[in-house]
N, CA, C and O atoms as a MOPAC input file, in Angstrom:
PM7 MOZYME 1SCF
protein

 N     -8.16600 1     4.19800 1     3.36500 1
 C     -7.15100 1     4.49000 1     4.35200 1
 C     -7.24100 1     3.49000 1     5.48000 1
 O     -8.22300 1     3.04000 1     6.07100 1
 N     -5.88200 1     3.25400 1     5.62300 1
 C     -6.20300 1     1.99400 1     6.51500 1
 C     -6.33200 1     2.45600 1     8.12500 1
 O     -5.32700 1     3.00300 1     8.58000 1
 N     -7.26300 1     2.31700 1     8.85800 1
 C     -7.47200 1     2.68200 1    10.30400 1
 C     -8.60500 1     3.06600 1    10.22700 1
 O     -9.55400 1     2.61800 1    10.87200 1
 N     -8.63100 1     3.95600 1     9.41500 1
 C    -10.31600 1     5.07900 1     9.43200 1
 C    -11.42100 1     4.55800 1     9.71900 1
 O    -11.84000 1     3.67500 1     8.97000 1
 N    -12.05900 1     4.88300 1    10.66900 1
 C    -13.23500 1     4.28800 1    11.05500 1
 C    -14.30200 1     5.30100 1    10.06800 1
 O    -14.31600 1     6.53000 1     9.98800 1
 N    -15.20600 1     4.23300 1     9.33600 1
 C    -16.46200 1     4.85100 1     8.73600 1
 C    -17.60700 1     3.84600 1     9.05700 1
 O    -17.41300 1     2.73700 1     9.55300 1
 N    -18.62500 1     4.27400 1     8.77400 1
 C    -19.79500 1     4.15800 1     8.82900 1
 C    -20.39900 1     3.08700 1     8.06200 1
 O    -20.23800 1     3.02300 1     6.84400 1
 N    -21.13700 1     2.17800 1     8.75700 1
 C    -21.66400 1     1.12200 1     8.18500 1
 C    -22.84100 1     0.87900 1     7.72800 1
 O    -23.63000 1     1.57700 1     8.36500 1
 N    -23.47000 1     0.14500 1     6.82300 1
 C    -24.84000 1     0.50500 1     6.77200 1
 C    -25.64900 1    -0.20500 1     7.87500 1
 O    -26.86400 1    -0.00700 1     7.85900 1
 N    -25.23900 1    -0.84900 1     8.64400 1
 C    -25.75000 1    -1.94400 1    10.19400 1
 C    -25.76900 1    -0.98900 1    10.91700 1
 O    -26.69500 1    -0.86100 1    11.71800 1
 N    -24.56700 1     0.10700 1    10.81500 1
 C    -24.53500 1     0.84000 1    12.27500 1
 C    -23.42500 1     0.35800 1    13.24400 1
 O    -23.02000 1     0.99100 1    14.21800 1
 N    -23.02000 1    -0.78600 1    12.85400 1
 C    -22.56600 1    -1.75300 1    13.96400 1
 C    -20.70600 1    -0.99200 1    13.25700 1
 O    -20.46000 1    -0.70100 1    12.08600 1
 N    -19.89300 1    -0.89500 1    14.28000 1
 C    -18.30900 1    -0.35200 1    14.48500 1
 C    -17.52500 1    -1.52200 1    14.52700 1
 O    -17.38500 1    -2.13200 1    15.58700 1
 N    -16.88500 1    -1.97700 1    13.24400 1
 C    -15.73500 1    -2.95300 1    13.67600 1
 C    -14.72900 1    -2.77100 1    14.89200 1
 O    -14.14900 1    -1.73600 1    15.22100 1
 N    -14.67300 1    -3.79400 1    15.37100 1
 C    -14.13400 1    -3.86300 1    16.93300 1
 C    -12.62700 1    -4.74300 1    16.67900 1
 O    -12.54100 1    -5.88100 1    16.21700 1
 N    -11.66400 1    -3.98800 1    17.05900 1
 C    -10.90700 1    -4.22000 1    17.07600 1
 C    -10.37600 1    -5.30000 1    18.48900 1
 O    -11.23200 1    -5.80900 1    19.21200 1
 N     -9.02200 1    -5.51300 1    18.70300 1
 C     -8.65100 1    -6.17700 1    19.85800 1
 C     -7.38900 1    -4.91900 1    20.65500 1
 O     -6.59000 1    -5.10400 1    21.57300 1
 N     -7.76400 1    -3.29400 1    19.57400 1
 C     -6.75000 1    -2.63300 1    21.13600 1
 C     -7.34000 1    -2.14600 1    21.72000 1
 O     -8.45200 1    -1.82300 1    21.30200 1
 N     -7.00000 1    -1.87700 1    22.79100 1
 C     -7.34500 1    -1.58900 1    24.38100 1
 C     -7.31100 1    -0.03900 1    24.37100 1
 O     -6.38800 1     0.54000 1    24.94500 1
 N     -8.25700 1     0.62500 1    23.75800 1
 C     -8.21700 1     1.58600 1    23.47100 1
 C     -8.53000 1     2.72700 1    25.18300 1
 O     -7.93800 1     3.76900 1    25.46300 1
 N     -9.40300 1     2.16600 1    25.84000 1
 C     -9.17000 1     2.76700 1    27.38000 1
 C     -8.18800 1     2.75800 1    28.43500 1
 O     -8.25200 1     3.51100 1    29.40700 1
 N     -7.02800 1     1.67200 1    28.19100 1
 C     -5.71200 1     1.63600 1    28.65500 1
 C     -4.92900 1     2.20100 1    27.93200 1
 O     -3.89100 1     2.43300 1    28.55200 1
 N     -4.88500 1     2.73500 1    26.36000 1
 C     -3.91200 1     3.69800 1    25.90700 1
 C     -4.59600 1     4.82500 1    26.34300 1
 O     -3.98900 1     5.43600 1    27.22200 1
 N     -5.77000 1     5.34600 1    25.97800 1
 C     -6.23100 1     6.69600 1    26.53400 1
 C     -5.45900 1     7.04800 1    28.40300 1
 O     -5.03700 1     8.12300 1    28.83000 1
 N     -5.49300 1     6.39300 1    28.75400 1
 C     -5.47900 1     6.37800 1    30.36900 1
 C     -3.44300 1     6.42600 1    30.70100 1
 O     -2.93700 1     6.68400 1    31.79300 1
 N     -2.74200 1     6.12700 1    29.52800 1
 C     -1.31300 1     5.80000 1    29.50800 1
 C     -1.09900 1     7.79200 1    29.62100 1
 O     -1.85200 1     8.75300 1    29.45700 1
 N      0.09600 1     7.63400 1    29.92000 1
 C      0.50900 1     9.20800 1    29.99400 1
 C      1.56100 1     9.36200 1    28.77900 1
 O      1.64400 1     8.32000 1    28.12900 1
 N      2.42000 1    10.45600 1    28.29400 1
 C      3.26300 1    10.01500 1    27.38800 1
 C      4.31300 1     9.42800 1    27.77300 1
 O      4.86500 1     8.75700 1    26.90100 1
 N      4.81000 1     9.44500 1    28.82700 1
 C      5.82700 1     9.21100 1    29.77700 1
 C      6.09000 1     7.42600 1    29.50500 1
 O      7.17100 1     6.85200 1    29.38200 1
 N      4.87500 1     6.91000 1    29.47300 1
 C      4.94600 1     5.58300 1    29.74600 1
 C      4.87800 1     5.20700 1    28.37200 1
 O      4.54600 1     4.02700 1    28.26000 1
 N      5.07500 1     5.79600 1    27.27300 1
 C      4.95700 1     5.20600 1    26.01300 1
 C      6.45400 1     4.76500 1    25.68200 1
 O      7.12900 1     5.77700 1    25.49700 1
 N      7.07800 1     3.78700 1    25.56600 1
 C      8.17100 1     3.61400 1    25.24300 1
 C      8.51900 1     3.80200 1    23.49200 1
 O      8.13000 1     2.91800 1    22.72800 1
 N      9.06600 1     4.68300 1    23.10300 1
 C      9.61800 1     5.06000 1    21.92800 1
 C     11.11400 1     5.24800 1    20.75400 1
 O     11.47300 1     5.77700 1    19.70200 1
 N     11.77400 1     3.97400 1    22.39600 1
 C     13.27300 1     3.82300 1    22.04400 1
 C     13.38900 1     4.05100 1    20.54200 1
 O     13.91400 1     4.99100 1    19.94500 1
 N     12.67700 1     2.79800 1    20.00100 1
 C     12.80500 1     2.36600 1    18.78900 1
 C     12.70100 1     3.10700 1    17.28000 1
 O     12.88600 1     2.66300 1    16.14700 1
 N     12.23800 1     4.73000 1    17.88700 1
 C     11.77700 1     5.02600 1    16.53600 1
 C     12.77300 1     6.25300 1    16.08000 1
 O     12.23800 1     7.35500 1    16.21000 1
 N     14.18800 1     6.27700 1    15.54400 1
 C     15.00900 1     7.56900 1    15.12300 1
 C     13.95800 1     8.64400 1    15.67700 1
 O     12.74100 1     8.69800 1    15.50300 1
 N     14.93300 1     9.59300 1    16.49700 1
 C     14.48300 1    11.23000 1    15.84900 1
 C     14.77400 1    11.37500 1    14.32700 1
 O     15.63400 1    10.94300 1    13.56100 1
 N     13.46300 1    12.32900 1    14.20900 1
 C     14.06600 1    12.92000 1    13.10800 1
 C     14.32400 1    14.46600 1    12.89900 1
 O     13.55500 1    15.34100 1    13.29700 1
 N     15.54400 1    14.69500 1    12.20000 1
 C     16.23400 1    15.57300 1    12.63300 1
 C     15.62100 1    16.63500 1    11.86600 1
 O     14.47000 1    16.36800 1    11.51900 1
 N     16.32400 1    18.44300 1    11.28600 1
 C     16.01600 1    19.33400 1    10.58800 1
 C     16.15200 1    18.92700 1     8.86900 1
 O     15.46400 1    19.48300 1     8.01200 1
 N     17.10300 1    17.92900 1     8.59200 1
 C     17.16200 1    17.01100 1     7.36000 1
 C     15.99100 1    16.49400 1     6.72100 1
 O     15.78600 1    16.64100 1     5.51700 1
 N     15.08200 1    15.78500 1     7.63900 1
 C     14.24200 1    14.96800 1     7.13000 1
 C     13.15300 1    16.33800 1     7.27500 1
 O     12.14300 1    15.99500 1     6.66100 1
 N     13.02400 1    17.22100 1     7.62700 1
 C     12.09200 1    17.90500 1     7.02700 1
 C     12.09600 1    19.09900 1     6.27800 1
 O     11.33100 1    20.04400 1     6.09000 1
 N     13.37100 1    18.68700 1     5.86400 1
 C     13.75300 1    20.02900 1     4.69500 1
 C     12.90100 1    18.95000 1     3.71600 1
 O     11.67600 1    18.96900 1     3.59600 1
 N     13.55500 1    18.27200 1     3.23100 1
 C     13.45600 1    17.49800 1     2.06100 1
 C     11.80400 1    16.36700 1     2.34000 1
 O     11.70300 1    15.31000 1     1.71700 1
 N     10.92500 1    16.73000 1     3.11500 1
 C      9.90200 1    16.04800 1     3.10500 1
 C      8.95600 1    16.90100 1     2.44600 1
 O      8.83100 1    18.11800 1     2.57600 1
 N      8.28200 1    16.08200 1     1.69700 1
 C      7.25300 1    16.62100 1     0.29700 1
 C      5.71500 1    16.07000 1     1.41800 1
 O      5.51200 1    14.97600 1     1.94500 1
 N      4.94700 1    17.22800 1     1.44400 1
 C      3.80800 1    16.90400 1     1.73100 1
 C      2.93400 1    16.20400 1     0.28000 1
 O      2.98600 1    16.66200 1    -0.86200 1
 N      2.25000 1    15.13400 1     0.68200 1
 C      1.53900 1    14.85400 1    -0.30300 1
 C     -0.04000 1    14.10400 1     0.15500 1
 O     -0.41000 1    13.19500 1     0.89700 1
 N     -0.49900 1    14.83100 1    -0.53100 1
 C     -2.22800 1    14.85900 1    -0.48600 1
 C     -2.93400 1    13.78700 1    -1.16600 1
 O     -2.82400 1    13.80400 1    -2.39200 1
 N     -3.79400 1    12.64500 1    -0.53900 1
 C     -4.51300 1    12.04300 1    -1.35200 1
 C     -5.51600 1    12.43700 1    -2.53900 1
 O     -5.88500 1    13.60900 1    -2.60900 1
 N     -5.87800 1    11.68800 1    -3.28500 1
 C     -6.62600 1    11.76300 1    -4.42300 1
 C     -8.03500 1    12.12800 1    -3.90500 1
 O     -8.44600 1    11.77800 1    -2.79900 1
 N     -8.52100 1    12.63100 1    -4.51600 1
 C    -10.41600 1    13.47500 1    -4.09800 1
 C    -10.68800 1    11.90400 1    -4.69700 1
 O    -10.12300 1    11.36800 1    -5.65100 1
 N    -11.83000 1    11.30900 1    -3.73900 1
 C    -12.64600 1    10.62300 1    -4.10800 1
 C    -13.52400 1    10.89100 1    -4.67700 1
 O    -13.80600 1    12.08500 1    -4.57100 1
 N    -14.58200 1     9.95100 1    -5.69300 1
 C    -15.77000 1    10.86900 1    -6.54000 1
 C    -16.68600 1     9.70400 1    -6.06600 1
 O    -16.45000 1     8.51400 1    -6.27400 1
 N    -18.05200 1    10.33700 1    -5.22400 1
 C    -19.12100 1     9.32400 1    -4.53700 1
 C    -19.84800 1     8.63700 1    -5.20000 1
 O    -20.12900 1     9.58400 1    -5.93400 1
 N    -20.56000 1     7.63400 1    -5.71900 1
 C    -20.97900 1     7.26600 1    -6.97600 1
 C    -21.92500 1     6.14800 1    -6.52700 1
 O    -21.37500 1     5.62400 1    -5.55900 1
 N    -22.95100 1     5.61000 1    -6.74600 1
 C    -23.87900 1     4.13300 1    -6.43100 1
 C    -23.26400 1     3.66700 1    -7.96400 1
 O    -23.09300 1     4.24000 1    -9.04000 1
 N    -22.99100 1     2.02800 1    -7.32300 1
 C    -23.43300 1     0.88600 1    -8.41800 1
 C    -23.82700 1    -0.15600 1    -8.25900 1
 O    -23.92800 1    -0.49000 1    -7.07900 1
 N    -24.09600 1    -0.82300 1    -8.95400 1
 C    -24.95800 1    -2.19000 1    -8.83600 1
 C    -23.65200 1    -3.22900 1    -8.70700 1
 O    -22.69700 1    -3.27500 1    -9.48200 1
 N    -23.91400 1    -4.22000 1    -7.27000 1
 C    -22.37700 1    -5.11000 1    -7.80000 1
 C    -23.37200 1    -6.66200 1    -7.29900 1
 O    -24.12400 1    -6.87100 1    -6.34700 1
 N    -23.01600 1    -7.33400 1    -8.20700 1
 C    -23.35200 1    -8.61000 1    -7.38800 1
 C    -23.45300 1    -8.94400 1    -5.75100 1
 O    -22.60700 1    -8.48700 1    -4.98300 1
 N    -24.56700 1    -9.78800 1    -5.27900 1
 C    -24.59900 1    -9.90300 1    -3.60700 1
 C    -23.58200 1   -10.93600 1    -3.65800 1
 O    -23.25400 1   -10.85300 1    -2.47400 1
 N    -22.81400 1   -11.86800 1    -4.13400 1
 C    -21.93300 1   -12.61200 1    -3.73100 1
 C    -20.45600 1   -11.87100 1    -3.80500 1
 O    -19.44500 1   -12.39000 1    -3.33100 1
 N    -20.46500 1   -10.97900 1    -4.26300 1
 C    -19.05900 1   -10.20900 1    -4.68700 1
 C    -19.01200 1    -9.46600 1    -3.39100 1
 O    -18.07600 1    -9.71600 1    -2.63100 1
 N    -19.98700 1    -8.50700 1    -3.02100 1
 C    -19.82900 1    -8.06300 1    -2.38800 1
 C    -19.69000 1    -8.79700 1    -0.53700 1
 O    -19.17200 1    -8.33300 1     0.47900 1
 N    -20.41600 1   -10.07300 1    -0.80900 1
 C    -20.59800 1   -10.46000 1     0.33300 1
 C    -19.03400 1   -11.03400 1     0.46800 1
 O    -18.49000 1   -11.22700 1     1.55500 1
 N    -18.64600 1   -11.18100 1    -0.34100 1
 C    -16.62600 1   -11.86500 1    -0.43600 1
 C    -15.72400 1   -11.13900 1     0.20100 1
 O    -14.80600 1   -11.49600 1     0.94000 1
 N    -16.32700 1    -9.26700 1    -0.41900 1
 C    -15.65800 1    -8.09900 1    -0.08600 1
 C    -15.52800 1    -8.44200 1     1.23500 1
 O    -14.50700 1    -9.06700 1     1.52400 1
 N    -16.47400 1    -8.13500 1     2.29400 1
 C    -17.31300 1    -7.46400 1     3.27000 1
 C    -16.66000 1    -8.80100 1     4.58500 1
 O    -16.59700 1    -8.72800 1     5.81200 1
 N    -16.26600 1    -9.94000 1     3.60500 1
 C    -16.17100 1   -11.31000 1     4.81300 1
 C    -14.45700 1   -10.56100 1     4.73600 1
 O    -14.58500 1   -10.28500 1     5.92800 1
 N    -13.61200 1   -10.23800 1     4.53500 1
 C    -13.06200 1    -9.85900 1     4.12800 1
 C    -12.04700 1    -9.03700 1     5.39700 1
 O    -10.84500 1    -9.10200 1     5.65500 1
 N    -13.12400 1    -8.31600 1     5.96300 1
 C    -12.79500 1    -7.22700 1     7.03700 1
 C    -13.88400 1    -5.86900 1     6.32700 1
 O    -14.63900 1    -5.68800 1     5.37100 1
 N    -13.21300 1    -4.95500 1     7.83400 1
 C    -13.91000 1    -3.76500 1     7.69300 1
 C    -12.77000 1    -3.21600 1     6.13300 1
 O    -11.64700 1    -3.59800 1     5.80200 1
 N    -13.67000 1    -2.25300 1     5.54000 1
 C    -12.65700 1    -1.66600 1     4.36700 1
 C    -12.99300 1    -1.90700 1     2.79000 1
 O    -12.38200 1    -1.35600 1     1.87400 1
 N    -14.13900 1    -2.88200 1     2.62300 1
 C    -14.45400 1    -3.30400 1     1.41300 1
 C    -14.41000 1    -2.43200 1     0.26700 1
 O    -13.91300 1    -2.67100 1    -0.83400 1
 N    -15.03400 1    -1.31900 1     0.69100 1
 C    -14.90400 1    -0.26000 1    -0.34900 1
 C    -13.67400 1     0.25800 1    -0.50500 1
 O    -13.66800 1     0.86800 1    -1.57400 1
 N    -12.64700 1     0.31800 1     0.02000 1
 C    -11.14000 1     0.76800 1    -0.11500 1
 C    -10.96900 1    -0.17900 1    -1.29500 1
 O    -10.38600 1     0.11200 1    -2.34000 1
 N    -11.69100 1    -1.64500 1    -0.93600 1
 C    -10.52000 1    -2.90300 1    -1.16100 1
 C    -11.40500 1    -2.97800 1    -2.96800 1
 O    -10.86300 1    -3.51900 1    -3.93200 1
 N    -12.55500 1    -2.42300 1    -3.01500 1
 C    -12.70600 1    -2.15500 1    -4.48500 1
 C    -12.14100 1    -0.94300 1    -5.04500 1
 O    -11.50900 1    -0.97900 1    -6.10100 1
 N    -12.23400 1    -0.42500 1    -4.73100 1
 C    -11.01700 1     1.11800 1    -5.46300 1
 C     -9.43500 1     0.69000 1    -5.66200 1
 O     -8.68700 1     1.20100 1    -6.49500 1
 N     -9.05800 1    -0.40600 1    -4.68000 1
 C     -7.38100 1    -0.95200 1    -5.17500 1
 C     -7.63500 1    -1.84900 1    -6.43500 1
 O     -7.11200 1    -1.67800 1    -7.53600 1
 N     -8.80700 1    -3.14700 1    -5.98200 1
 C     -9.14700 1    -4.04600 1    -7.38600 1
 C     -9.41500 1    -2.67900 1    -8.78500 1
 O     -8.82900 1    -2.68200 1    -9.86800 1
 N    -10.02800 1    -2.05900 1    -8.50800 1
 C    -10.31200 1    -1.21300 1   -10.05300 1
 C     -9.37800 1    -0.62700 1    -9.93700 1
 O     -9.52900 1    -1.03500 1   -11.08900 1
 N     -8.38700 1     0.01300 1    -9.74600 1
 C     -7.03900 1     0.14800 1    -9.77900 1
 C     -6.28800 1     0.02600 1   -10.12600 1
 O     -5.50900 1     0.87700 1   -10.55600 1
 N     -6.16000 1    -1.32200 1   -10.09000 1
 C     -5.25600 1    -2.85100 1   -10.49700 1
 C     -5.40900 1    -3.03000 1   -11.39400 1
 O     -4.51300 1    -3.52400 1   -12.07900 1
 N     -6.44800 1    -2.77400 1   -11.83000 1
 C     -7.34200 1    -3.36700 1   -13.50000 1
 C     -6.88600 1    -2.12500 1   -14.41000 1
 O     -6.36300 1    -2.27900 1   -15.51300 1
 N     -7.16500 1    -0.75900 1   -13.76900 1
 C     -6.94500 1    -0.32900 1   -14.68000 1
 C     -5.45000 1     0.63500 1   -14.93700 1
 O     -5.39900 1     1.60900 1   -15.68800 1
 N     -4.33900 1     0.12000 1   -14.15400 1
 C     -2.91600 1     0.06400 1   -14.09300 1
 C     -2.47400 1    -0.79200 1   -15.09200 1
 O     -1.49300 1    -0.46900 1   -15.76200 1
 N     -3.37000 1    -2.39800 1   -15.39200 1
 C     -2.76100 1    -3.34700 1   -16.21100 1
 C     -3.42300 1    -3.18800 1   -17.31000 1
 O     -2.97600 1    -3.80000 1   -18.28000 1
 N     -4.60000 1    -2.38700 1   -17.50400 1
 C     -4.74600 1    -1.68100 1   -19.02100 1
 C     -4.38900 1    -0.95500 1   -19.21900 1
 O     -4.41900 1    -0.96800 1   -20.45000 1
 N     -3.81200 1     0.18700 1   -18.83200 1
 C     -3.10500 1     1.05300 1   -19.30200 1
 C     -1.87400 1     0.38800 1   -19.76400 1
 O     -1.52400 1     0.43600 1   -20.94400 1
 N     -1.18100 1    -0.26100 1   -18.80400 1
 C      0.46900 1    -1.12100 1   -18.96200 1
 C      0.12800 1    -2.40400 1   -20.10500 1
 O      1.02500 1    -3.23600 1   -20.24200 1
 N     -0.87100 1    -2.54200 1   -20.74800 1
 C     -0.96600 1    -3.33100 1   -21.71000 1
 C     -1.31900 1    -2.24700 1   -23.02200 1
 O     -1.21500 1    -2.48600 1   -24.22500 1
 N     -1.70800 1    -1.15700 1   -22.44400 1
 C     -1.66500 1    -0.53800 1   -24.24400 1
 C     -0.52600 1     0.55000 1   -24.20500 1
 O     -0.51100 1     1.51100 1   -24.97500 1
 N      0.38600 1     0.32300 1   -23.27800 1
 C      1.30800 1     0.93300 1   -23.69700 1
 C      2.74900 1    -0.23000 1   -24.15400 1
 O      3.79900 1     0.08400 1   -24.71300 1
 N      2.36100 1    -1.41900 1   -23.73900 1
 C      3.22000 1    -2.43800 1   -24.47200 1
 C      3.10700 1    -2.91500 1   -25.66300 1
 O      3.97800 1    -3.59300 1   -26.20800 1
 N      1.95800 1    -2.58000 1   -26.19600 1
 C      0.97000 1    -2.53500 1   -27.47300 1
 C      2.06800 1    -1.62500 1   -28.37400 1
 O      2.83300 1    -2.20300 1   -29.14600 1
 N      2.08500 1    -0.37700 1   -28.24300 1
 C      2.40000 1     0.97500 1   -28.55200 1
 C      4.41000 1     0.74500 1   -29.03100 1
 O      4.97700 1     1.25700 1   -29.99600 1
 N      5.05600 1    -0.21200 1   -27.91400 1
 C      6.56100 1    -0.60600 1   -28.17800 1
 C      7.05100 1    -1.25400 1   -29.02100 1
 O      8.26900 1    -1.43400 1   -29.03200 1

């Protein structure tokens, strides 16, 4: 998930560049929000709540250069291997079902 702050094995908190004590300190008043439609009783008739997938916690062994690629990468590495195995296994599935045509 992109934003989520988790836990590192350093300890150390990727640091962003917002100014997170000047939004805390903003009132709502001063948030300018021209830009974003209301949304009306429409958009939440017809809005489908939908729930992410349960993650399953797991150790594996990955190469120190793979991971060190991940990790240069940004905060998120582990997201950014669950999209790569993902990917991989979206285009095996979509290859044995072109198999199958």
């Amino acid at each position: 998930m992109k934003g989520k702050i988790t836990q590192t094995t350093s300890g150390a908190r990727a640091r962003g560049k917002t100014d997170f004590k000047r939004l805390r300190e903003m009132r709502d008043a001063d948030i300018d929000d021209s830009d974003i439609p209301k949304l009306g009783k429409s958009f939440w008739k017809a809005a489908k709540l939908t729930m992410p997938e349960p993650k399953d916690r797991l150790t594996i062994r990955v190469d120190h250069d793979v991971v060190e690629w991940l990790k240069k990468k940004g905060s998120g590495y582990q997201t950014r291997i669950n999209a790569i195995l993902r990917s991989y296994m979206k285009a095996q599935l979509d290859e044995r079902t072109d198999r199958r045509t």
